[in-house]
C-alpha positions, 0 to 999 in steps of 0.5 A: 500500500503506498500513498502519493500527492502530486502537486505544483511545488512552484504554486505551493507555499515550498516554493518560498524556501528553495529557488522554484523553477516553472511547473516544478512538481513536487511529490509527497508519498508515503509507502507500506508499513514499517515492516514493509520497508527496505526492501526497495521498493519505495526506490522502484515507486519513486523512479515509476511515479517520477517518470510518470510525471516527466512522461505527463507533464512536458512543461516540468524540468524537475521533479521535487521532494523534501524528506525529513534530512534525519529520515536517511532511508527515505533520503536513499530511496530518492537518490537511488530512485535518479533523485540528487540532494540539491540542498537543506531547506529550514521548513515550518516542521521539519529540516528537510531534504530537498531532492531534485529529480532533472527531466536532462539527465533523466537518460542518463540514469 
């Protein structure tokens, strides 16, 4: 079971915290239970709904997310998942993570 939220991060309050680019979308997503996890499977989830985003949205670059920065498995999977750690971003409730997922190097990976 998995839980995910797609939105226009460049519309969203987020974007007052990092530079915003044009159509950037940001993903919220949550997946399985805590025994669930670790298996790689969130790695996989988060490659598929990425390019399913890149696939739909042609006028997005990036795609966007901001993970809790002490949530190291959450920050793996985004970068095993294509995703690269731009920065450490002070937010309302947390200190995040912000990962970037770039439409030019997505063949790349």
């Amino acid at each position: 079971m998995s839980y995910w939220e797609i939105y226009r991060a460049d519309l969203d309050p987020l974007a007052r915290h990092y530079p915003a680019r044009p159509h950037d979308t940001g993903i919220h997503l949550l997946v399985g239970g805590v025994t669930d996890r670790g298996r790689g499977l969130g790695t996989t989830l988060l490659r598929a709904v990425a390019d399913l985003v890149l696939d739909s949205r042609p006028a997005c670059a990036r795609v966007v997310a901001e993970p809790d920065l002490r949530n190291t498995p959450s920050v793996s999977a985004f970068l095993r998942a294509g995703f690269r750690f731009s920065a450490e971003l002070d937010l309302p409730d947390k200190r995040a993570a912000l990962m970037v997922r770039e439409r030019t190097l997505r063949n790349l990976l």
